[in-house]
N, C-alpha and C positions, 0 to 999 in steps of 0.2 A: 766697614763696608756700608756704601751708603740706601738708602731705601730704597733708588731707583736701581739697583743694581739687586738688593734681594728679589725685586717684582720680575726682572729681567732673566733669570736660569734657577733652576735648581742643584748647584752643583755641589755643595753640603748640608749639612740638617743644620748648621751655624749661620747658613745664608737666614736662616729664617728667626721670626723672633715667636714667642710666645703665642703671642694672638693671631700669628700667618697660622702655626700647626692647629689652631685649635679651628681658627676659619676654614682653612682646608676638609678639618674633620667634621664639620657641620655639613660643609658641603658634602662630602660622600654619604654624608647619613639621608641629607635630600634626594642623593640621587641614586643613593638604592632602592628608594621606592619606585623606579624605573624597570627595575629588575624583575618584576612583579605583574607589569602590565602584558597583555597579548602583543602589541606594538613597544618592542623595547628601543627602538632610535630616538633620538632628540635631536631636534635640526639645528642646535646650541652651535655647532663650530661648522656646518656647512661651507664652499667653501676655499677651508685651510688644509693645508697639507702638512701631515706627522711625517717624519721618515726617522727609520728605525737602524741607525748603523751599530751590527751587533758584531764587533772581533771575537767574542768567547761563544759558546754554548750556550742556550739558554732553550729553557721550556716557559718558566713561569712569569718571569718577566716580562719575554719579546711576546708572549701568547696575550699578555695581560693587557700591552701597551698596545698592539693590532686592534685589541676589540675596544678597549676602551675606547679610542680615535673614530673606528667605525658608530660604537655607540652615539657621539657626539656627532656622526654623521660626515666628520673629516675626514677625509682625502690620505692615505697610508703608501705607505713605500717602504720595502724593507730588503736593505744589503746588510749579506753576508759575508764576512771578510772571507773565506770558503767559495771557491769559483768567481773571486771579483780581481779588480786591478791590482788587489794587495797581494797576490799570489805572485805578483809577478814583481812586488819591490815597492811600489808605490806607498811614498810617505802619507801618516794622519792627515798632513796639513792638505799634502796639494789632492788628496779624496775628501777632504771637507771644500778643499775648493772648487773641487766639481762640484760636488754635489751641491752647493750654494747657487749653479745655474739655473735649476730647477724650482729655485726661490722656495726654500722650505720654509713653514711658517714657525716650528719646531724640529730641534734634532736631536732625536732617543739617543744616548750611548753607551754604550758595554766595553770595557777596553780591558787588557791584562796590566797596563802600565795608568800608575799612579799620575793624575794629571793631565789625563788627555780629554776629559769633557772640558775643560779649561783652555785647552790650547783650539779646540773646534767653537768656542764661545767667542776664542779673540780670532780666528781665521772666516767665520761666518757673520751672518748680521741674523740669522737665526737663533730663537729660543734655543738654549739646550739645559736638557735634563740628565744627568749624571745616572746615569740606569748600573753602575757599579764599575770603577776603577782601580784592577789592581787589588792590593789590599787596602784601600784607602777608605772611600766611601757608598754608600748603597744607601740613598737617601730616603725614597721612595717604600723600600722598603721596611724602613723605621717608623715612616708613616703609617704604612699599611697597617704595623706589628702595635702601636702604637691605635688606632683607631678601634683592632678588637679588642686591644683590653677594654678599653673605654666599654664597648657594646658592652661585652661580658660580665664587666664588675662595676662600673657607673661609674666611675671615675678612673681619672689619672694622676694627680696629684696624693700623697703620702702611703702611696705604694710602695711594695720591696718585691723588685723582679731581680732574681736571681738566672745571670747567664752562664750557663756551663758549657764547658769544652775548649776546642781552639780558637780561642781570642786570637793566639796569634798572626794567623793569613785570615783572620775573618772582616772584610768589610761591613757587613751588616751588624755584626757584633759594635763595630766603633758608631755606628750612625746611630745604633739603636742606644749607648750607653749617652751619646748627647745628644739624644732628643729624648730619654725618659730626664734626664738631671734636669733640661727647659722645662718640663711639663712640671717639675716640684716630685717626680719620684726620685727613689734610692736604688740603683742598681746598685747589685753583688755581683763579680767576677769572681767565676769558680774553674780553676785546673789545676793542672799539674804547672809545677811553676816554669817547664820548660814549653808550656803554651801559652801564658798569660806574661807581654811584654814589660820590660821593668818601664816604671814611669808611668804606668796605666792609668793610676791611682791621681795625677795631676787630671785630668777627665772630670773627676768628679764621682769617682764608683770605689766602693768598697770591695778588696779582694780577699779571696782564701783560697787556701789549698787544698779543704776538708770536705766533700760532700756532705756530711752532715751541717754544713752552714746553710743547706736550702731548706731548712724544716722552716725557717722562720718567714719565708717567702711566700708573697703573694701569689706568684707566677715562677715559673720554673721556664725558662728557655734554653734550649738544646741546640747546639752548635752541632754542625758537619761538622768529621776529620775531616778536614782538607790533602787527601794524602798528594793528591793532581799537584800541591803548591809548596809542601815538602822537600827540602834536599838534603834532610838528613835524619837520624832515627831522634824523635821529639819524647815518644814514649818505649818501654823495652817491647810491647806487641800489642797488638787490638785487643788481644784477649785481657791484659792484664788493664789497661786503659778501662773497658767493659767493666771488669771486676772493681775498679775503684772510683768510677766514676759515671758509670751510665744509669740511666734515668731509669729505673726498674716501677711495679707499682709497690713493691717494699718501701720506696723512697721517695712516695708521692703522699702527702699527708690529705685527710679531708680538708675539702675548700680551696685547696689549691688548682688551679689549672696549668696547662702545659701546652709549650707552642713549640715549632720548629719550624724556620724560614722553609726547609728542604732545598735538596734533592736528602731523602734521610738514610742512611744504613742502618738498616734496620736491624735489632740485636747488637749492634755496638755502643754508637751515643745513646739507644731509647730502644727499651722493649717493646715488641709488636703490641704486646698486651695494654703499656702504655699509648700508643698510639692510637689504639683500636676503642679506649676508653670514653667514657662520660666524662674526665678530667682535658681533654685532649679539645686542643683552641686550633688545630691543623688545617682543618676542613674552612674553620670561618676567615684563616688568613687567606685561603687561597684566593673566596670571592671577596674577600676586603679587596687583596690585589687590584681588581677590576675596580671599585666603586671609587680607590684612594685613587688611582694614576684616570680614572677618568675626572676627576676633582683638583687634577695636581694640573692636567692638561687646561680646565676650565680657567683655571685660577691665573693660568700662563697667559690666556689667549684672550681675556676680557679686561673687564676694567678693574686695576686692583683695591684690595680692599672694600670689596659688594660682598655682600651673602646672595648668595642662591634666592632669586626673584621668582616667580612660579610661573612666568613663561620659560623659562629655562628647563622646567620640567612636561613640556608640554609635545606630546607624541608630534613625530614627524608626518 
């Protein structure tokens, strides 16, 4: 993949090399100090226009990438495949070709099917950011997950972040395991071996079966059941899944912290108590969300490869 083409989408965390995730996160660290003033706009992307084409659900994401846009003082638009054209048949391609009338400068994606930020990158002449396809990838959010550990423990390189649960339908899980291996940490994949796909292990992440393989981990991250993406019985029941593998404070050591992308069930992958904790990185992913996809958008829509200049930080 050549450079102009990483500068050009974000549509896996492979698009990117080393020194893009590490510039990206500088920049969000400059521009959470945004966050903080009485005037939190930046007149940074004035303007451009985001649009936010979202086929799944989303809370944390689509909320994330709205206000980020607006933060940077860009122009938003957001269809829902719910009440739109696609109710009624209409192909990705030719609703990416409308929506290319309107000349968007960037285009958000959410799809159930693997490969569709891809087919609206070659049907558009618009940016597009892969906002999670499928079981594929969730770029964005490996950033995010990725940028708090950094805050929390100072670095990112010769770490052991241990992910547990269902690897299997998790796109965040695969974005986050090749973009911690770029960054010089060690991911552990932790399930049952009827969640964790064979061949994982080519990635670049060490696997087990055992929950007791997360004592030695930096970080502990907790996977949803995806029961929504399920079509067959994965484990014998929630309960017994819970009993062998969910994240208790019994099974939180000192020093260690604990994240979850969310939406969480609470009492099956992760006790309330763990969530509710001092160990618990929850709360800091959610406004990472905001600082990394206002930083991913910045990085999309300027000149590549700048650092964050201090008119960019400068109230609207």
């Amino acid at each position: 993949m050549t450079v102009e083409h990483r500068r050009r989408h974000l549509l896996n965390i492979s698009d990117l090399t080393p020194e893009d995730v590490y510039r990206i996160l500088d920049t969000a660290r400059a521009l959470e100090r945004s966050l903080d003033r009485e005037v939190k706009k930046l007149p940074t992307l004035r303007g451009r226009l985001v649009l936010n084409l979202f086929y799944e659900s989303s809370t944390r994401t689509l909320s994330s990438f709205e206000l980020a846009a607006k933060r940077l003082s860009a122009d938003t638009m957001t269809l829902r495949a719910s009440g739109s054209s696609v109710d009624k048949g209409e192909s990705l391609r030719d609703t990416a070709s409308t929506l290319a009338a309107y000349d968007p400068d960037v285009i958000v994606i959410r799809h159930p099917h693997i490969g569709a930020a891809h087919l609206v990158a070659e049907a558009t002449e618009a940016l597009v950011v892969n906002a999670g396809d499928g079981k594929h990838q969730h770029p964005t959010q490996a950033l995010l997950d990725l940028f708090t550990i950094r805050e929390a423990l100072g670095r990112l390189d010769d770490l052991r972040v241990a992910i547990v649960g269902d690897f299997l339908h998790s796109r965040v899980a695969r974005s986050l395991v090749e973009g911690l291996v770029l960054v010089g940490a060690t991911p552990l994949v932790v399930g049952p071996p009827t969640l964790v796909p064979r061949g994982i292990a080519e990635l670049g992440c060490e696997v087990s079966h055992r929950i007791e393989a997360i004592a030695e981990a930096d970080v502990v991250y907790v996977l949803r059941m995806q029961q929504e993406r399920m079509d067959a019985a994965y484990v014998p029941s929630l309960r017994e899944y819970t009993t062998l593998y969910g994240i208790t404070p019994e099974r939180v050591r000192d020093g260690q912290v604990v994240m979850h992308p969310g939406p969480m069930n609470r009492g099956v992958e992760i006790d309330p108590r763990v969530v509710d904790s001092g160990a618990s990185l929850i709360t800091s992913q959610v406004r990472a969300g905001l600082v990394v996809r206002m930083a991913v958008l910045y990085d999309l829509l300027t000149a590549p490869g700048l650092h964050v200049a201090m008119p960019v930080l400068e109230v609207a």
